[in-house]
N, CA, C and O of each residue as an XYZ file, in Angstrom:
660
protein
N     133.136     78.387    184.496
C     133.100     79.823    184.705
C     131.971     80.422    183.897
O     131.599     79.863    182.865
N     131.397     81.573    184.342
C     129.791     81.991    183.642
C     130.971     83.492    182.994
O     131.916     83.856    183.693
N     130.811     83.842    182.277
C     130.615     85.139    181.678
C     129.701     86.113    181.643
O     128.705     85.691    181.055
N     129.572     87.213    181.995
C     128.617     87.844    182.218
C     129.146     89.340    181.287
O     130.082     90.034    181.684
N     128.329     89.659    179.975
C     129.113     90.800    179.480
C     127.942     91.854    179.899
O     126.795     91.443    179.721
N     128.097     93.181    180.440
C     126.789     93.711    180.250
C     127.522     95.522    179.493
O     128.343     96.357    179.873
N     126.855     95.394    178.621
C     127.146     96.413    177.533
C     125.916     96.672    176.691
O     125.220     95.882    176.053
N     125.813     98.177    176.876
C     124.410     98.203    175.433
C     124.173     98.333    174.486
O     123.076     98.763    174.132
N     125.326     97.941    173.517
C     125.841     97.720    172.578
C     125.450     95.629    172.222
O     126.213     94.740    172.599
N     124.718     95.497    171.797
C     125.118     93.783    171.846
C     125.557     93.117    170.820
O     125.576     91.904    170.611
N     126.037     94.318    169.971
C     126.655     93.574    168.876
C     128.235     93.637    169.434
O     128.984     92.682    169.227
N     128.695     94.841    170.164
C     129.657     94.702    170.918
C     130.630     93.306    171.774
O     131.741     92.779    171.719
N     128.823     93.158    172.836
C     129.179     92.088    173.962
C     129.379     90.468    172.704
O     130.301     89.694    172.961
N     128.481     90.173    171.504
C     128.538     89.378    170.839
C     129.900     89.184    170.151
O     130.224     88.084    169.705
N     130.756     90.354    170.064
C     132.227     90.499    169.057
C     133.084     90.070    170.257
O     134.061     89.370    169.991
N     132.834     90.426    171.682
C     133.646     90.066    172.877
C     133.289     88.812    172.774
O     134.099     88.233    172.050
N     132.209     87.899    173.268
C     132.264     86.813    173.201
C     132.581     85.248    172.482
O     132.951     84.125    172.823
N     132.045     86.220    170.904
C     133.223     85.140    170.361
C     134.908     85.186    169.723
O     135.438     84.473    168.871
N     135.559     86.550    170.681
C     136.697     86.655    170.837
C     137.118     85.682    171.614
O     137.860     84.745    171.318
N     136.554     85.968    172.752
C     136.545     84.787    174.426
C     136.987     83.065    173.850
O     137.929     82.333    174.155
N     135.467     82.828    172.618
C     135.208     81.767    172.267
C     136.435     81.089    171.536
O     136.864     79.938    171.624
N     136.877     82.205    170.762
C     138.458     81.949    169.635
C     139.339     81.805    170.602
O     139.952     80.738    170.626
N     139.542     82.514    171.321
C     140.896     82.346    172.596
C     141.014     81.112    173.265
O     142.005     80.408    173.068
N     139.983     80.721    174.147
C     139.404     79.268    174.454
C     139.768     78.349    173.625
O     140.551     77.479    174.010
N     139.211     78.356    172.150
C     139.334     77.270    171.744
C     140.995     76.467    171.218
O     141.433     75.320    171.119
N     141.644     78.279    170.924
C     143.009     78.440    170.543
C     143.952     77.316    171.523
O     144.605     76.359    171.106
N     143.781     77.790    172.992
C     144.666     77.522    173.818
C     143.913     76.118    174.225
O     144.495     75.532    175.137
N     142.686     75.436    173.710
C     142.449     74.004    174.112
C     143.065     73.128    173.074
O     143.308     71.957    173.366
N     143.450     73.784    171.398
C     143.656     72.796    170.864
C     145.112     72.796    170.924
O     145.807     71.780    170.922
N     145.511     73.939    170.974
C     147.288     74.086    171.701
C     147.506     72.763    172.554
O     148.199     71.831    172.146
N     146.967     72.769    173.558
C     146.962     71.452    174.877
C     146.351     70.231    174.269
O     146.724     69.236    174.892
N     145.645     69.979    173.399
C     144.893     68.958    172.838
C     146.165     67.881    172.833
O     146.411     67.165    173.804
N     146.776     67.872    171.854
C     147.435     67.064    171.150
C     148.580     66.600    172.593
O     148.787     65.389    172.509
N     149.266     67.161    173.713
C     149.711     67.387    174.582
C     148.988     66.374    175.737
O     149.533     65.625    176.547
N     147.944     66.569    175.562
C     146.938     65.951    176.197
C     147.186     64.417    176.102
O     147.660     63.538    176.821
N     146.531     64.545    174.636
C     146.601     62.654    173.863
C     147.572     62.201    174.227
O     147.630     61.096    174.765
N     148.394     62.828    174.053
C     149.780     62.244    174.123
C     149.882     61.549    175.908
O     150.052     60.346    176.104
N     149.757     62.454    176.918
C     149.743     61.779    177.709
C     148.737     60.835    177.919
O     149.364     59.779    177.845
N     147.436     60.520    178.159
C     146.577     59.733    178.200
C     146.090     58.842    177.128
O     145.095     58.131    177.261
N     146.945     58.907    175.872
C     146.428     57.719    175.042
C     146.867     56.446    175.280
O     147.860     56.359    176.003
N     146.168     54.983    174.673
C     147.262     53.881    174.736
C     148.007     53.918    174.255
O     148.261     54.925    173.593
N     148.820     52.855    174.284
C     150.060     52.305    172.921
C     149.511     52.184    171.571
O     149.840     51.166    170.963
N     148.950     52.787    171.140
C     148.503     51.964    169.857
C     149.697     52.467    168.666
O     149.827     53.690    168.636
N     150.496     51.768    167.782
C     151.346     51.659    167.065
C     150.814     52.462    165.525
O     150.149     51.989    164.604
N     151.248     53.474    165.649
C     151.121     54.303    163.911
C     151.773     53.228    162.779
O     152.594     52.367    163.094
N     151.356     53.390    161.658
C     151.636     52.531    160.700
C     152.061     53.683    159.462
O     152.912     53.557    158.581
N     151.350     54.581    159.677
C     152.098     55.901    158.704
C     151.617     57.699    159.137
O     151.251     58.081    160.249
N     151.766     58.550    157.885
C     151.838     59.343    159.058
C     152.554     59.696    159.891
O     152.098     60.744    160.350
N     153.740     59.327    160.533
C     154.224     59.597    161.692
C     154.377     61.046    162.113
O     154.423     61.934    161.261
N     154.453     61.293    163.371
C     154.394     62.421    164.327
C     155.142     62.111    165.312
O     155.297     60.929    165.621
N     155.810     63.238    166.059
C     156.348     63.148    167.260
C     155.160     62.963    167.985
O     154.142     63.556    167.629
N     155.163     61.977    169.266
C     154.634     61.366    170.306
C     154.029     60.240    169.704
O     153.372     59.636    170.551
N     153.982     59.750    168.675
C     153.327     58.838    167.914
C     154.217     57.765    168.386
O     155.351     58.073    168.752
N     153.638     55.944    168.433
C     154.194     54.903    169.136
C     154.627     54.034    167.854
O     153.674     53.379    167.432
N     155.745     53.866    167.165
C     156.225     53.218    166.455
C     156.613     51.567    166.506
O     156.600     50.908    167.545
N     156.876     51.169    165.493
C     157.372     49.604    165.596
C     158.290     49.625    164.477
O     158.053     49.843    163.289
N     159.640     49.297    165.203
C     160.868     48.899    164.640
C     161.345     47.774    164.326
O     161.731     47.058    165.250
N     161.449     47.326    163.039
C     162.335     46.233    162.852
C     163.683     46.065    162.174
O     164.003     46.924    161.352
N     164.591     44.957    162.448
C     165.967     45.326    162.140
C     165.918     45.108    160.622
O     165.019     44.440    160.113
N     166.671     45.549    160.070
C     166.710     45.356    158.112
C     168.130     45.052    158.008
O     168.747     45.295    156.972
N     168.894     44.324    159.439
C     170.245     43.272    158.787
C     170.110     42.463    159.989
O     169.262     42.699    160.850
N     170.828     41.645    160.039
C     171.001     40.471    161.047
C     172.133     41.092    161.673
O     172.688     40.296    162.430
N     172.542     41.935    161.646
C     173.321     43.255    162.663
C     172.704     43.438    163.731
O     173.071     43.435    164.906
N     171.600     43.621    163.174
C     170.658     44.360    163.929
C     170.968     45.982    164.665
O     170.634     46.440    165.758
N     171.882     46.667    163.335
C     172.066     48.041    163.443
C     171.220     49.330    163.013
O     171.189     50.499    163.400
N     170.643     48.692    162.175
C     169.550     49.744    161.361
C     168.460     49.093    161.218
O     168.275     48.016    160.652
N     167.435     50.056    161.969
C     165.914     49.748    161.934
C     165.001     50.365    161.054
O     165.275     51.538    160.799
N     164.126     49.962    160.589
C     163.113     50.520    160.127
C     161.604     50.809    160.565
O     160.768     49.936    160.800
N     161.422     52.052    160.626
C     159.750     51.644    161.184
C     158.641     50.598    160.601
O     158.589     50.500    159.375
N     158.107     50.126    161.074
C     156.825     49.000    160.434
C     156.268     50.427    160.137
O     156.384     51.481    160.763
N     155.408     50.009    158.585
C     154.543     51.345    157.870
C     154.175     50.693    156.633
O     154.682     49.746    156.033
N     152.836     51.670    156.314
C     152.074     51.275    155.074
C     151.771     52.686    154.400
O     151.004     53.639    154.535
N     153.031     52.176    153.433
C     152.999     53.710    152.098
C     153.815     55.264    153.164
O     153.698     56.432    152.794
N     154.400     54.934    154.155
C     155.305     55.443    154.776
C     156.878     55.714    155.087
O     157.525     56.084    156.066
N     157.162     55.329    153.711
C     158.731     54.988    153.956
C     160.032     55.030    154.234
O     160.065     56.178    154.678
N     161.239     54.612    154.318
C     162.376     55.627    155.114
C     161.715     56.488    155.893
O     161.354     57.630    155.611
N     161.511     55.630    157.314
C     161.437     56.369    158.427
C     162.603     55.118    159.500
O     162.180     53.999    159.792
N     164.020     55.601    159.935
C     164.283     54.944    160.913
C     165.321     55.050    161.862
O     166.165     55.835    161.431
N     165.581     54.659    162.820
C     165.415     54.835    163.899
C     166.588     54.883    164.078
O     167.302     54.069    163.492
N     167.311     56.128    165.187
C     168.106     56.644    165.697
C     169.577     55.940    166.223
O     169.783     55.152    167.146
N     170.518     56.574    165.223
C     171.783     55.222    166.087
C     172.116     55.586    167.903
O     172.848     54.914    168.630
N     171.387     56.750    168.273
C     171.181     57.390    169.713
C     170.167     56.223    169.765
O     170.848     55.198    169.740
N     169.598     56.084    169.792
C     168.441     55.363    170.079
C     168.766     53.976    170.221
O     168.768     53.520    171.365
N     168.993     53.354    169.421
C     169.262     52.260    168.996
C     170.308     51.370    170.142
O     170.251     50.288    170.728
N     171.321     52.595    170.055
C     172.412     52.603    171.462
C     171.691     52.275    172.812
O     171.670     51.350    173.624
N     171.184     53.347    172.664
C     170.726     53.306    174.129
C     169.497     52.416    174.627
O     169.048     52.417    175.773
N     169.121     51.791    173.740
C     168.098     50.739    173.771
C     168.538     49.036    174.252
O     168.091     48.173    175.007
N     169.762     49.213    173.234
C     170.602     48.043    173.362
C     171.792     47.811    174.654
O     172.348     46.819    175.124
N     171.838     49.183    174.912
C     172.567     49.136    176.277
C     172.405     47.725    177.641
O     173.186     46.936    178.174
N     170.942     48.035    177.738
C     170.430     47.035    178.924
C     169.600     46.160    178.297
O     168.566     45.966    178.935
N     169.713     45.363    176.928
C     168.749     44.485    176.415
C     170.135     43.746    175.627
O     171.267     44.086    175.283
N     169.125     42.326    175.579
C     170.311     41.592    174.766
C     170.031     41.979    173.166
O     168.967     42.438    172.751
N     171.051     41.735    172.466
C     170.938     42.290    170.882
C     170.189     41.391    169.750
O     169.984     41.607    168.555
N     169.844     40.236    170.647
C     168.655     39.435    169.816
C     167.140     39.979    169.978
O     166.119     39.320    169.782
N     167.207     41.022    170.289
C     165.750     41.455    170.123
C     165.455     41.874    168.774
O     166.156     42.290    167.852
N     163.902     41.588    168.949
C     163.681     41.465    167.295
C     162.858     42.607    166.904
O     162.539     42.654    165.716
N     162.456     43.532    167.677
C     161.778     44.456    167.404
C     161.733     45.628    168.415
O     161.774     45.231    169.579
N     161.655     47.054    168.257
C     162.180     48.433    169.153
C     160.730     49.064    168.906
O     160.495     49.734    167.900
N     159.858     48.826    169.808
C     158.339     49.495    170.378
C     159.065     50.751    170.843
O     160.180     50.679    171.361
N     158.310     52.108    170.619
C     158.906     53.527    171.386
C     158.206     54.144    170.785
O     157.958     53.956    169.594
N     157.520     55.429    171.827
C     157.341     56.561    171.534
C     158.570     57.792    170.910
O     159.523     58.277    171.519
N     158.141     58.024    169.594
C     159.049     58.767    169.048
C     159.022     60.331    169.681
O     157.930     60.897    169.664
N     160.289     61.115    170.290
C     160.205     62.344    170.623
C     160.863     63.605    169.775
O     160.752     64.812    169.990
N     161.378     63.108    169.036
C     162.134     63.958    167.403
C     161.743     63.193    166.304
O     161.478     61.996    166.419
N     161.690     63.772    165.293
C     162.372     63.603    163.940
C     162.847     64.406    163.021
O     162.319     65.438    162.607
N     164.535     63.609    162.477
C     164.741     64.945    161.805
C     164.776     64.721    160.196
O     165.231     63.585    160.060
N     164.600     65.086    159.345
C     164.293     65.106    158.007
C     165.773     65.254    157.252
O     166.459     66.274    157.186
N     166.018     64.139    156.787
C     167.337     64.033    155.769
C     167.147     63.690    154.339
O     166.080     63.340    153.834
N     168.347     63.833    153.704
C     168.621     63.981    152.279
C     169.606     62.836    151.983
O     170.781     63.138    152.191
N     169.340     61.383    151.470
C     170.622     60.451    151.208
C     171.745     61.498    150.213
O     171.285     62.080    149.230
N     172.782     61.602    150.480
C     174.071     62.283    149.486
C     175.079     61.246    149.679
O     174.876     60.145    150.189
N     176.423     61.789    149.130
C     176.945     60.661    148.631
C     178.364     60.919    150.126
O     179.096     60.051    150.600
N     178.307     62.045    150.404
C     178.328     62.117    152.603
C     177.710     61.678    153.153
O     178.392     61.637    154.177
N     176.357     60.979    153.535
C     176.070     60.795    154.127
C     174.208     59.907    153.961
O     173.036     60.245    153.794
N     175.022     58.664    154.149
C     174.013     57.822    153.270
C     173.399     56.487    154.082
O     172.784     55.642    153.432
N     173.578     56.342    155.440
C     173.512     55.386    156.307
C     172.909     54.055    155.953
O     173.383     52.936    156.149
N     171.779     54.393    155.397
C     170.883     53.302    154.839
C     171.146     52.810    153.529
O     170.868     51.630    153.314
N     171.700     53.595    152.489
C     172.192     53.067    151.448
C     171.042     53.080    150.166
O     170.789     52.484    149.119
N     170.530     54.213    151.035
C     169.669     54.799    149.723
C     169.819     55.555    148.715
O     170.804     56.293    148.695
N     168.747     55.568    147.463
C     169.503     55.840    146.140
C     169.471     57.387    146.751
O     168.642     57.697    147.606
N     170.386     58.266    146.268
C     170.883     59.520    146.125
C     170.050     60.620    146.052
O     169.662     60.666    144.884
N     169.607     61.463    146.637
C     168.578     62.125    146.168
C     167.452     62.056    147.623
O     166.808     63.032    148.011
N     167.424     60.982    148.128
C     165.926     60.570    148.377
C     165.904     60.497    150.286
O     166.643     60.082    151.178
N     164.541     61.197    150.158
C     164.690     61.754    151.182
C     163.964     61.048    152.662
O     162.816     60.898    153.079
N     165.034     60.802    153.041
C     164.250     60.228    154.844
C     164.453     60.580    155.897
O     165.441     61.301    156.034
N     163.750     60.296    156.945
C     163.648     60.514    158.391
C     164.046     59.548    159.188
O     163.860     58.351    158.968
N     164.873     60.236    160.596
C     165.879     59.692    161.522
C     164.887     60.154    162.696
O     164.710     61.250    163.227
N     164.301     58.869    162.898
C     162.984     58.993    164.452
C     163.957     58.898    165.721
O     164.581     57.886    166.040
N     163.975     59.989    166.313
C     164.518     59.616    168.120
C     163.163     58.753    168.536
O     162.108     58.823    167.905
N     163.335     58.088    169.478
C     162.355     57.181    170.266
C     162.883     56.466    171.756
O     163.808     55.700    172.026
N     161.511     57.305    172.789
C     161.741     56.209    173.863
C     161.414     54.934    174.022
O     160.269     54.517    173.845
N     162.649     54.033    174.458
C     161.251     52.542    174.333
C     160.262     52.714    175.193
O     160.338     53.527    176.114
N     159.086     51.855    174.944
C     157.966     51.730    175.837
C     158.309     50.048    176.737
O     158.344     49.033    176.041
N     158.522     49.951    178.185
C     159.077     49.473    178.662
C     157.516     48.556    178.891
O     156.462     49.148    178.657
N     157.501     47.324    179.284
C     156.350     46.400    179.610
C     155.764     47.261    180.612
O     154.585     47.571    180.444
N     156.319     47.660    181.526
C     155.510     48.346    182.574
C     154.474     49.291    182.069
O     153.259     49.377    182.245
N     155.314     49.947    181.410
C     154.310     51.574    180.710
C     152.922     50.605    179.538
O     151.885     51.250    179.378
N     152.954     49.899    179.186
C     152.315     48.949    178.076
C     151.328     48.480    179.094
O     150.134     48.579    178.813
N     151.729     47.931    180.362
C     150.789     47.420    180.993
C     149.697     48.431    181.956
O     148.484     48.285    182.103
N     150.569     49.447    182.512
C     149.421     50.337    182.590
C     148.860     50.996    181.919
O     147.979     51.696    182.418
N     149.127     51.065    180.465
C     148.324     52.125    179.402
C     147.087     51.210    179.084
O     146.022     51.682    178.686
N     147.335     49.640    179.321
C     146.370     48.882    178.875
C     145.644     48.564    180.036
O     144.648     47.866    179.847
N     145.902     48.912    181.228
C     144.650     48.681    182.211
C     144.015     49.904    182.291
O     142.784     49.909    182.296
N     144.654     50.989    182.357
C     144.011     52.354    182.129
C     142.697     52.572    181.298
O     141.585     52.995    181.616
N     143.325     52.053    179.916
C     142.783     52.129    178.765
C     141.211     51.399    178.924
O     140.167     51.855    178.458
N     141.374     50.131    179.727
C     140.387     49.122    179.907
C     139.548     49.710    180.858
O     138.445     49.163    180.885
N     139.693     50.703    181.711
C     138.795     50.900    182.646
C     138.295     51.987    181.977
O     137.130     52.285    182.238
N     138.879     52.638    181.192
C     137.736     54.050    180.886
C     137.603     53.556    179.795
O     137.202     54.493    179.104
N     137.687     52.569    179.093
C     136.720     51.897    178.328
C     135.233     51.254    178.849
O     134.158     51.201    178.253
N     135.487     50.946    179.745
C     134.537     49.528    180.800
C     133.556     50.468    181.429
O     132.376     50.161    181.601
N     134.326     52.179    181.929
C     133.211     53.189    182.515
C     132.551     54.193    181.833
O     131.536     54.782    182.204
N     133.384     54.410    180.488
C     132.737     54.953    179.378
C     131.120     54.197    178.573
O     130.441     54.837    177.769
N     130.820     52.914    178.980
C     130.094     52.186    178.352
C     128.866     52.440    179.203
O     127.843     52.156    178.580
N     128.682     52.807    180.217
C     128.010     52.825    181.043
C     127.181     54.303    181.314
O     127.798     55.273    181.756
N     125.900     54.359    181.040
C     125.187     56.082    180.823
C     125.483     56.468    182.248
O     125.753     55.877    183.293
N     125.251     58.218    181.685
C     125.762     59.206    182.767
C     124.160     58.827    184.094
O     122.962     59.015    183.882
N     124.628     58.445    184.963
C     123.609     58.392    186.519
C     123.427     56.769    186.292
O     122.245     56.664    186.620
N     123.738     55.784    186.031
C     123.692     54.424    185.835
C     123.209     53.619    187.106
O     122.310     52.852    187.452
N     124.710     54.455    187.760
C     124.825     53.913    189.026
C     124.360     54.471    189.793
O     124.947     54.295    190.861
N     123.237     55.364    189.890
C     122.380     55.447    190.580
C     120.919     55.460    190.859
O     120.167     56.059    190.090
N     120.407     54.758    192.046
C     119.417     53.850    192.282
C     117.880     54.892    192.405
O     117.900     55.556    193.441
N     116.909     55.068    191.744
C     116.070     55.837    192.108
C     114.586     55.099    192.495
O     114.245     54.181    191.749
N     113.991     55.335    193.244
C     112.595     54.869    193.539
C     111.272     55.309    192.789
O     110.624     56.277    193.186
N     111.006     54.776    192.009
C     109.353     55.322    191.293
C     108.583     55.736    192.352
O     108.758     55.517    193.551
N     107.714     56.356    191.801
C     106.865     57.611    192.617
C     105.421     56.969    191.988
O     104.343     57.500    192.253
């Protein structure tokens, strides 16, 4: 879209335009993250975590009731007995690890009510909801991923053929 301000004032049309410019940029980085989220790969956070971020769970009993996220300097972050449930529903319970995009987290306090993990008192962790990422979704994020990798490498007009003069 062109903008066209015409005012004879141009310090005016200049205060409009980079109003325009702030608004724009407001509502692209609003969608940004929204964005990533849909079109990124799998790639697995290690700390940090965020909702839409792709986690890796492992069990911390031979229960295999309570998970923990895989993380570096990230700790007590884990994973949902909703989750966990519903993961294990249609999988056998020897699985050894819970891949998922996380869509909550909620921020807790170990007390002496309510202590799941069996942490010291006081100390504070996070309960990640997460969808699993099913082989299917893994396999198209990684052919996806591979082709606008493979067409990204390639300069803008590449593929097209011109005749010297």
């Amino acid at each position: 879209d062109v903008l066209l301000l015409r005012t004879p004032n141009s310090s005016v049309a200049m205060e409009r335009l980079q109003q325009l410019v702030r608004e724009v940029g407001l509502a692209a980085a609003s969608n940004s993250r929204e964005l990533q989220l849909q079109t990124k790969s799998p790639k697995v956070s290690i700390r940090d975590f965020r909702v839409g971020d792709v986690l890796l769970f492992i069990p911390t009993s031979e229960r295999r009731d309570k998970w923990l996220a895989f993380h570096n300097r990230c700790p007590h972050h884990y994973l949902s007995e909703e989750s966990v449930a519903q993961y294990f529903r249609h999988r056998p319970a020897a699985t050894s690890n819970f891949l998922g995009r996380v869509h909550r987290i909620e921020v807790m306090v170990a007390s002496a009510e309510r202590n799941p993990f069996l942490l010291p008192l006081g100390t504070e962790y996070y309960v990640c909801h997460a969808h699993p990422l099913t082989r299917d979704m893994l396999a198209s994020s990684i052919s996806s991923s591979r082709l606008t990798s493979s067409s990204s490498t390639q300069p803008p007009g590449s593929d097209l053929h011109q005749k010297g003069t």
